[in-house]
C-alpha positions as CSV (number, residue, x, y, z in Angstrom):
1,X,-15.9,-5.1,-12.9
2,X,-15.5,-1.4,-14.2
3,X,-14.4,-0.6,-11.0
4,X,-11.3,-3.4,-11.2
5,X,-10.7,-1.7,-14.3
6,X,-10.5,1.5,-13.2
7,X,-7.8,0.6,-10.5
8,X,-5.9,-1.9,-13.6
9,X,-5.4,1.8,-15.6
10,X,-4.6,4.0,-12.5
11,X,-1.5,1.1,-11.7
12,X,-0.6,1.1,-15.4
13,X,-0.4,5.1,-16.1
14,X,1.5,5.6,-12.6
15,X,3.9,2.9,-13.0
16,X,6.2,5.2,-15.4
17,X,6.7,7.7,-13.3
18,X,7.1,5.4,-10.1
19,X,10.7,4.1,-11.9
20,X,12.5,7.1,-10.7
21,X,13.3,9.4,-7.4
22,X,14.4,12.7,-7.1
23,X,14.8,15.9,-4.9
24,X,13.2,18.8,-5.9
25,X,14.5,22.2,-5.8
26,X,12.9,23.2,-2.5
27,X,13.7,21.0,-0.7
28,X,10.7,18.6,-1.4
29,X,11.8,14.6,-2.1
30,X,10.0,12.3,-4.1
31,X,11.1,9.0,-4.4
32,X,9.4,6.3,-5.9
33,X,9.8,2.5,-4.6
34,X,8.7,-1.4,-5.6
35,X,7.3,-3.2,-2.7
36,X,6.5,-7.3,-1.9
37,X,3.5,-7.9,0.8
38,X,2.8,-11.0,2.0
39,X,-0.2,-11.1,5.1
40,X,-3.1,-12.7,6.0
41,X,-7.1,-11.6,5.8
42,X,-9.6,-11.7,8.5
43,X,-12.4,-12.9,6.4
44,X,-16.4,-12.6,8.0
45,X,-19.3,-14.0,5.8
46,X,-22.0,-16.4,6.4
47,X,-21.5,-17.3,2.7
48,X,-17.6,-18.7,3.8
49,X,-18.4,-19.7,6.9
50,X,-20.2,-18.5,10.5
51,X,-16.7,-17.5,12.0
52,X,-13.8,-15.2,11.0
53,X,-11.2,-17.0,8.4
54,X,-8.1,-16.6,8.0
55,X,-6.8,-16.1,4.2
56,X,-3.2,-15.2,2.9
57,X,-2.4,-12.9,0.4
58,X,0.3,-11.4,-1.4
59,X,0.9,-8.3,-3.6
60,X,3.4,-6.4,-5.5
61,X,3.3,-2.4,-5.8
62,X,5.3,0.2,-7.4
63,X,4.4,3.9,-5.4
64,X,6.1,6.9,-4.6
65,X,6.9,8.5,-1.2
66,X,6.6,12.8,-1.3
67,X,7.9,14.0,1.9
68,X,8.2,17.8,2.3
69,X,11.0,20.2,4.3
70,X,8.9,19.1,7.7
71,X,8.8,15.7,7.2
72,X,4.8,14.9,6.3
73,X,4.6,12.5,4.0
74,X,2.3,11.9,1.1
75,X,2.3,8.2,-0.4
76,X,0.7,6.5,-3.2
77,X,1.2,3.0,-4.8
78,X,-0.7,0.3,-6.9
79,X,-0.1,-3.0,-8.0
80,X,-1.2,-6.9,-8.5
81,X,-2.4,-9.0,-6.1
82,X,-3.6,-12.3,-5.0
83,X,-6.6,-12.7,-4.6
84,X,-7.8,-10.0,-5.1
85,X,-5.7,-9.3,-8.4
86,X,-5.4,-5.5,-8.1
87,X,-4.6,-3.2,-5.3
88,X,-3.6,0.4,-4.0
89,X,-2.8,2.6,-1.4
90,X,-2.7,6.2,-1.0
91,X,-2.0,7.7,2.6
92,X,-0.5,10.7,4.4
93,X,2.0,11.0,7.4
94,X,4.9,11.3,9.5
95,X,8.8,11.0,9.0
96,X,10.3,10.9,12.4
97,X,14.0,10.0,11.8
98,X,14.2,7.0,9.5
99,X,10.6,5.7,10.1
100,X,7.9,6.7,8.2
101,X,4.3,6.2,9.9
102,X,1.2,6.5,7.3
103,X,-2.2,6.7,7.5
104,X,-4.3,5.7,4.8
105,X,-7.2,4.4,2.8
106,X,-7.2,1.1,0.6
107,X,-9.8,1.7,-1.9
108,X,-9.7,-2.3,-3.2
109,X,-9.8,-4.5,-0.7
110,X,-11.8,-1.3,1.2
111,X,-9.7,-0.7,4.2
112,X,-8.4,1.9,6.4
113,X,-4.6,1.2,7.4
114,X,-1.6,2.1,9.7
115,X,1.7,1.6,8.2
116,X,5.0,2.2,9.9
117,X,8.1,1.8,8.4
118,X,11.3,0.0,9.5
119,X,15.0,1.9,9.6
120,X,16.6,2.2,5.8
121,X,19.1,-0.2,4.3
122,X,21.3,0.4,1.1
123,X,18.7,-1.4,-1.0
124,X,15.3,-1.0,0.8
125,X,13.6,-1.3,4.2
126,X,10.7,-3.4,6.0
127,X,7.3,-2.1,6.5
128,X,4.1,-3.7,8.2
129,X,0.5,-2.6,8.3
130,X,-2.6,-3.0,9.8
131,X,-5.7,-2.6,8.3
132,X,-9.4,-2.7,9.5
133,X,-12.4,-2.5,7.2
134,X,-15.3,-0.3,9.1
135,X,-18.0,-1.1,6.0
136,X,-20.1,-4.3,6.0
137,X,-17.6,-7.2,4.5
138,X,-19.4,-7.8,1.3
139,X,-18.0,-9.6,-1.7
140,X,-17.9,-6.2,-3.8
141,X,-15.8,-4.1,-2.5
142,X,-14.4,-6.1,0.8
143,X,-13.2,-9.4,-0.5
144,X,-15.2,-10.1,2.6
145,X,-12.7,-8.5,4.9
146,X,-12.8,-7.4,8.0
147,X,-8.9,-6.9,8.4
148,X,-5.6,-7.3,7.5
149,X,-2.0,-7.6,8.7
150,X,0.8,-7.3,5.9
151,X,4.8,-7.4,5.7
152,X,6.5,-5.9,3.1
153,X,10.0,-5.2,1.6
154,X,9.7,-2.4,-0.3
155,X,13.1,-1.5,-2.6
156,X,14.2,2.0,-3.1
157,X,14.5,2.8,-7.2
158,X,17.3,4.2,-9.0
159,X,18.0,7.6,-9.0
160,X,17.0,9.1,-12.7
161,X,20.1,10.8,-14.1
């Protein structure tokens, strides 16, 4: 329970600054972003059931993307979700024209993911993920597990003036 906590707080204090992009003086850009999820769980647990289940899920985040003067990208975001009622990402990468591949760590649901983005529109772009959990898929920090496969719309943010 602390740990949900934990993650509650992070989301709330990062949220303010996610409501805003920018590009910085040398030639870094930081621009932040809201993004729907919806996917689907590959659940394993004897206590569900002696095969792997399939669960949906959805989940709403507000992160920002860093990408520097060579194109690596840092990215962090946290939000709500169902089930699991709180979530977060944070990942590094690749810009390589308008798609953004990221590698990265979900520390609730515990997963390790792949994200790859889709080419920019005027008010956002697709992205989809894959995510495998290499722990034991225990009710505390796994959901139960093992992987997951998400789309998401993620909108770009307003420019702060």
């Amino acid at each position: 329970m602390k740990s949900k906590l934990f993650l509650l707080f992070m989301a709330i204090s990062i949220i303010p600054n996610c409501l805003w992009s920018q590009e910085l003086s040398n030639g870094i850009s930081k621009n932040s972003f809201s993004e729907l999820n919806f996917g689907i769980a590959f659940l394993t647990s004897v206590e569900i059931s002696d095969d792997t289940t399939i669960f949906p899920g959805v989940s709403f985040l507000w992160g920002t993307t860093i990408i520097n003067d060579n194109d690596f990208i840092v990215e962090y975001s946290a939000g709500i979700a169902i089930p699991s009622i709180i979530t977060g990402k944070v990942g590094i990468g690749k810009k390589i024209n308008n798609t953004k591949i990221i590698l990265g760590v979900r520390p609730y649901p515990t997963n390790l993911y792949l994200q790859s983005s889709f080419t920019n529109g005027e008010k956002g772009y697709w992205t989809v993920s894959f995510e495998y959990n290499p722990l034991d898929s225990d009710m505390g920090i796994s959901l139960y597990s093992k992987a997951l496969i998400t789309l998401g719309y993620r909108w770009h943010s307003k420019k702060r003036k």
